[in-house]
C-alpha positions in Angstrom: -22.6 -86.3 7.5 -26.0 -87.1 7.8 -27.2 -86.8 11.3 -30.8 -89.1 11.0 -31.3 -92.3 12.3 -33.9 -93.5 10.3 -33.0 -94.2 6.6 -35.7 -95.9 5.5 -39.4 -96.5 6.6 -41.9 -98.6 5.3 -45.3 -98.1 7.1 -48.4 -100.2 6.8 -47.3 -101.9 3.4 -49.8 -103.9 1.2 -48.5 -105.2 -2.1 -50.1 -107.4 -4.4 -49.5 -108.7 -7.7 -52.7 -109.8 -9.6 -54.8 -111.6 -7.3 -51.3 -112.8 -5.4 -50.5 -110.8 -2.1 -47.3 -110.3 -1.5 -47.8 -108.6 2.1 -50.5 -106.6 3.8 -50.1 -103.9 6.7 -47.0 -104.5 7.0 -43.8 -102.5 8.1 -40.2 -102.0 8.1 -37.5 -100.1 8.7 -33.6 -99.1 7.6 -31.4 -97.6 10.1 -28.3 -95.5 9.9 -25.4 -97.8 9.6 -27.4 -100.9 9.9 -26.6 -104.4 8.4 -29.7 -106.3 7.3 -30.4 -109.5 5.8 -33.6 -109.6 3.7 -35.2 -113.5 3.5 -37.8 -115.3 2.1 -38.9 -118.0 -0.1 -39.1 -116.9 -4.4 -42.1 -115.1 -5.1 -42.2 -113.8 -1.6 -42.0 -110.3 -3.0 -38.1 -109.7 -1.9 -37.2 -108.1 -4.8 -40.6 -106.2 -4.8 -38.9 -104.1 -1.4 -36.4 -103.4 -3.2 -37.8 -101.7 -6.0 -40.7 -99.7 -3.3 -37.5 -98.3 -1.3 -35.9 -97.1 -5.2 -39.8 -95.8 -6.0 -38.9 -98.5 -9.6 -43.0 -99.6 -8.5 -45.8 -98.2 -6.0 -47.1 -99.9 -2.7 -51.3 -100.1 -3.1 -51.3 -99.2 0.5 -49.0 -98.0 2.9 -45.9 -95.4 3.1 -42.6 -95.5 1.3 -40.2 -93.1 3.2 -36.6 -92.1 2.2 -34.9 -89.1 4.3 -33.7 -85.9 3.2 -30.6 -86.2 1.3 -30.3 -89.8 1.6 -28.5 -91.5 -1.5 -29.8 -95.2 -2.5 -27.6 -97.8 -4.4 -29.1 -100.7 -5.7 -27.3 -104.2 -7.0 -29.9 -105.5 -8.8 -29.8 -109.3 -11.0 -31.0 -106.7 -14.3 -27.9 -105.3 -15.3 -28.7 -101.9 -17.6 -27.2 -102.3 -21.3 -23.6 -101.1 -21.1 -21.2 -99.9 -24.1 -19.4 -96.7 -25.6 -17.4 -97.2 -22.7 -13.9 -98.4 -20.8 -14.7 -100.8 -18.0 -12.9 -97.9 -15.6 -15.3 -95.2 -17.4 -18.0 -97.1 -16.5 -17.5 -97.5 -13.2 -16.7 -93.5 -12.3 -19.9 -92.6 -14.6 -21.7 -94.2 -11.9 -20.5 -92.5 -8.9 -23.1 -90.1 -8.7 -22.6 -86.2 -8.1 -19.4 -86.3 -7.7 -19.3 -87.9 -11.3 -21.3 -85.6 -12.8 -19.5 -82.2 -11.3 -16.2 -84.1 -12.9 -17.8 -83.8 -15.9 -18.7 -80.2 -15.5 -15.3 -79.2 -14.4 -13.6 -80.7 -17.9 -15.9 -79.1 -19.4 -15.0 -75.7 -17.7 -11.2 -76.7 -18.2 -12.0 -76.9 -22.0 -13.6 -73.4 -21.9 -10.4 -71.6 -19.8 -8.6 -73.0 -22.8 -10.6 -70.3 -25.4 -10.1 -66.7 -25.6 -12.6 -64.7 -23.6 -13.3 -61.1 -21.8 -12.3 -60.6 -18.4 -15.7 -60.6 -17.0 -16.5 -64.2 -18.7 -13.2 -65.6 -17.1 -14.0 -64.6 -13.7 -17.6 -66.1 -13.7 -15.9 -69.9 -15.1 -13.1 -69.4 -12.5 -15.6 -68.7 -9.8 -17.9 -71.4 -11.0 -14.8 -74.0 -11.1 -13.9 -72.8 -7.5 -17.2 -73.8 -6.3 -17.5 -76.9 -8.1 -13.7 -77.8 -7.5 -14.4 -77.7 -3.7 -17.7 -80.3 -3.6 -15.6 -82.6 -5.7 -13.0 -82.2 -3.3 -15.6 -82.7 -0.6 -17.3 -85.5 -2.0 -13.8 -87.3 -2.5 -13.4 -86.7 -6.0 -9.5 -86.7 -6.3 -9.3 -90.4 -5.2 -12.2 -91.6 -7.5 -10.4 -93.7 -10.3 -7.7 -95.2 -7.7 -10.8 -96.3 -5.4 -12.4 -97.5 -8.9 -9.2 -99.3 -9.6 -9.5 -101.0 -6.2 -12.4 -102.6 -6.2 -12.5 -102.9 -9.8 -9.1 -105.2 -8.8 -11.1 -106.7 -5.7 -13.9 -107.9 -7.8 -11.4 -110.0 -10.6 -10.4 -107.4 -13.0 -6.8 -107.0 -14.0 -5.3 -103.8 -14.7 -4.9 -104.4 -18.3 -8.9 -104.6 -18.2 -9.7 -101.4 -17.7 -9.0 -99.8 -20.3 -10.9 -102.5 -22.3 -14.9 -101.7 -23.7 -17.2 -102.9 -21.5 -19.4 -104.5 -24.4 -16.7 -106.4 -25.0 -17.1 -108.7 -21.6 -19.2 -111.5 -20.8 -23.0 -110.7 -19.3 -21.1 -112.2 -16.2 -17.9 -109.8 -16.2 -20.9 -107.2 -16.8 -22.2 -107.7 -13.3 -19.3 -107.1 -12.0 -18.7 -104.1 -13.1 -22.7 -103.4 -12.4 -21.6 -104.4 -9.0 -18.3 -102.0 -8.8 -20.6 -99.0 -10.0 -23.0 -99.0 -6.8 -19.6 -99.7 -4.7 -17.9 -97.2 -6.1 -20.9 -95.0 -5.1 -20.6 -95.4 -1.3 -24.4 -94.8 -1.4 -26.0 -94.0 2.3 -27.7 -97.0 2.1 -27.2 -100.1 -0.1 -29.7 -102.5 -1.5 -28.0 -105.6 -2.8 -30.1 -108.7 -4.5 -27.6 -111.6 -5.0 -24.5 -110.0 -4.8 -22.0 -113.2 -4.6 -23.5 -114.1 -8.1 -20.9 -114.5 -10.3 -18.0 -114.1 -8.2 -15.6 -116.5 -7.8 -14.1 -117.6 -4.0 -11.7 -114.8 -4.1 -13.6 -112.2 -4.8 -16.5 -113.0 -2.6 -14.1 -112.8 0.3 -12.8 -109.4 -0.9 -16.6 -108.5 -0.9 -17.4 -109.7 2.6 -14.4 -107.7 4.1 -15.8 -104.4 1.7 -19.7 -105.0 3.1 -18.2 -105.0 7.0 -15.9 -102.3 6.5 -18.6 -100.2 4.9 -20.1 -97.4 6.6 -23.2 -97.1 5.3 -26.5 -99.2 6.1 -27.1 -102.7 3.9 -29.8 -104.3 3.0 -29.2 -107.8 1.0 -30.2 -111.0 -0.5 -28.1 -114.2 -1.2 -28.3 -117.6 -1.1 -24.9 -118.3 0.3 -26.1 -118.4 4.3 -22.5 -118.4 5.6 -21.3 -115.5 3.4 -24.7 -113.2 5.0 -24.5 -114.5 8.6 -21.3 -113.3 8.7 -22.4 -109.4 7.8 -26.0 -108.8 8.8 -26.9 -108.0 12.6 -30.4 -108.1 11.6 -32.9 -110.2 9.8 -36.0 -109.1 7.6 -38.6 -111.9 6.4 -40.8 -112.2 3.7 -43.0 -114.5 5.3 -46.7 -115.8 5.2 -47.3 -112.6 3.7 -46.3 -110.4 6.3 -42.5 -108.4 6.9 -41.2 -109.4 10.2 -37.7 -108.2 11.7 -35.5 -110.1 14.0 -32.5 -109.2 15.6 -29.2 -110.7 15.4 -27.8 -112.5 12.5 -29.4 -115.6 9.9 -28.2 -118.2 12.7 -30.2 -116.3 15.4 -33.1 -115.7 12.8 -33.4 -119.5 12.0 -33.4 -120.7 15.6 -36.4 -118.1 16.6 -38.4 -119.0 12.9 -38.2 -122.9 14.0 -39.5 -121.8 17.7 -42.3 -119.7 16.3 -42.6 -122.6 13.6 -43.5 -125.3 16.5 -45.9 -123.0 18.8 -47.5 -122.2 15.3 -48.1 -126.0 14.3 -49.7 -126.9 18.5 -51.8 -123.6 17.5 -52.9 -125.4 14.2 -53.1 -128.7 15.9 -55.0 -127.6 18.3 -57.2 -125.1 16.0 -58.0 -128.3 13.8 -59.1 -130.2 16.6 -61.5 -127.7 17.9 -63.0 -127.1 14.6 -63.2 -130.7 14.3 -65.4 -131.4 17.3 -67.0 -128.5 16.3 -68.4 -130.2 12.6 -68.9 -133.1 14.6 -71.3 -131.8 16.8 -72.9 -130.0 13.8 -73.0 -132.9 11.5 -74.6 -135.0 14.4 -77.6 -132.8 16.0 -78.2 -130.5 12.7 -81.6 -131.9 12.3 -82.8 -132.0 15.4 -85.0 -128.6 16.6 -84.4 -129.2 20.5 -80.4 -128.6 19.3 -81.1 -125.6 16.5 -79.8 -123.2 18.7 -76.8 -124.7 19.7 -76.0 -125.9 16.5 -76.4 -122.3 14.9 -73.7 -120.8 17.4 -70.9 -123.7 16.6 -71.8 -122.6 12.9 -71.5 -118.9 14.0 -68.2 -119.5 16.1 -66.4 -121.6 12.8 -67.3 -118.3 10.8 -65.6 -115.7 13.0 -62.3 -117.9 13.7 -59.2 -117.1 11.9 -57.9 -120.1 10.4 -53.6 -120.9 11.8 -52.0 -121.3 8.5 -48.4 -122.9 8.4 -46.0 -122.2 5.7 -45.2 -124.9 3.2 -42.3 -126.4 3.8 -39.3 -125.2 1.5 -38.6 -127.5 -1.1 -34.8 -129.3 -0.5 -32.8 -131.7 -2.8 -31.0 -135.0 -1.0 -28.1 -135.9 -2.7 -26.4 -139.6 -1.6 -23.0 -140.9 -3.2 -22.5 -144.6 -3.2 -19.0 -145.5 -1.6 -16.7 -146.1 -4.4 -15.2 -149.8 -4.9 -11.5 -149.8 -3.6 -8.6 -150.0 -6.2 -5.9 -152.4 -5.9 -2.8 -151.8 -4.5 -0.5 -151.3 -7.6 -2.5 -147.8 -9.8 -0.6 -148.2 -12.9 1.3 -150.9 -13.8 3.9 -151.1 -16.3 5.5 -154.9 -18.2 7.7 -155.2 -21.1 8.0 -151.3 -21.7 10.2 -150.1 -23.9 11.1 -146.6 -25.6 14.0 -145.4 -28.1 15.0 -142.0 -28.4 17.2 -141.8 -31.9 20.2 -144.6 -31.3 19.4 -144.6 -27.2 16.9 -147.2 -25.9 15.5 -146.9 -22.7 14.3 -150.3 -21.1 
């Protein structure tokens, strides 16, 4: 078991994108067994963490810092192209090690099967033994039936999984994209979106998966309810800058609209300063007797750093008009008749 603390650590981050800054000095960190929620508005450069924690792109300044022996899963919304394949297959291919030292001991097991020497016998039987005991280790025996499980969790019947992968829809694919990195039990998990997809059922399978799990998370999604009930800790993409809260989206949204109101009286206030400021400027520029004076406003606009507030996140209203009432009878039947060979029914 892994005895550090700190999983993750991102130190003194600045990431841009063309002339667009994502964040700048910025910091952040993953703890053992930690649940996190990672916000922000699109474009905030969410996705761009992810793929600096899973080295997929390179901070322009700043640290990137993954312990010793810590494994990394990562749900992503670009799902790798899948085929050659069983939907079962696929899923233990992606476990990892442990998959890979399966693979190694069938091929072994082939090899016992041919005539060889003494001497070349012993060296594959001591090479299975210590093989045979990390998959044991690693929890190799139960692989397929946890596979099966959340395979089952996620909406896949057991007649699916002997069935190629190619042959699913690109949203069945995700799913199984999805069962690969859970099938994993990575150290810690990075998950963009994963309720995408899913239906009611098997979000609700994946919400009891995500508490049980061991591990530390760190996850998008756009269903609010289905994260609040998870994380213990909020990250935010915000105003280019990562800032981390504690507790949960509800206790993240209550500080972000208290540190939202002291920011606009700072900006209010700001604006008005700056604005008797101009005024004095505007007024006594070309006077001599006030050059001085006038010189320091200019000099004490220059050095201020302007209070910027966020732009308000786009929402969509949506009104119903109240539906007329129906009359009292629905469906109404006069005159009806019906014959069934020499039997009529009145």
């Amino acid at each position: 078991m892994l005895q550090t603390t700190l999983m993750v650590h991102l130190t003194k981050l600045t990431k841009q994108h063309g002339s667009h800054i994502l964040f700048s000095d910025s910091s952040m960190r993953i703890g053992r067994n930690e649940k996190i929620g990672l916000v922000g508005a699109n474009g905030t450069g969410k996705t761009t963490i992810f793929r600096l924690i899973m080295k997929m792109e390179r901070p322009d300044a700043g640290e990137v810092t993954v312990a010793d022996r810590v494994v990394v899963g990562y749900f992503s919304q670009d799902v790798a192209e899948m085929h050659g394949r069983s939907v079962l297959e696929e899923v233990v291919a992606g476990c990892g090690k442990v998959s890979d030292i399966a693979a190694e001991m069938h091929k072994l097991e082939q090899k016992l099967q041919t005539p060889m020497d003494d001497d070349a016998m012993a060296k594959v039987l001591e090479r299975y033994g210590e093989i045979q005991l990390q998959f044991d280790q690693l929890g190799g025996y139960d692989l397929e039936t946890r596979a099966k499980e959340i395979l089952g969790g996620l909406g896949f019947h057991k007649s699916d999984f002997d069935k190629q992968v190619e042959t699913f829809s690109g949203g069945w694919m995700m799913r199984v994209a999805l069962a690969r990195i859970l099938c994993l039990r990575p150290d810690v998990l990075l998950m963009d979106e994963p309720t995408n997809h899913l239906d009611l059922e098997s979000i609700v399978w994946l919400e009891k998966w995500l508490t049980e799990f061991k591990g530390s998370l760190l996850m998008t999604s756009h269903d609010r309810d289905f994260m609040n009930r998870i994380v213990n800790r909020i990250i935010a993409v915000e105003q280019r800058q990562i800032t981390t809260y504690s507790g949960n989206y509800d206790f993240y949204e209550k500080q972000r609209d208290i540190k939202l109101a002291q920011l606009r009286a700072e900006h209010t206030k700001q604006q008005d300063m700056l604005a008797r400021s101009q005024a004095f400027i505007d007024r006594f520029s070309a006077r001599a007797s006030h050059a001085a004076q006038v010189q320091s406003r200019i000099k004490q606009i220059e050095k201020i750093d302007i209070v910027e507030i966020p732009p308000e996140e786009k929402t969509i209203a949506f009104t119903f008009p109240k539906p007329a009432r129906s009359g009292n009878d629905v469906v109404k039947f006069e005159g009806l008749a019906k014959k069934y060979g020499d039997k009529r029914r009145s």
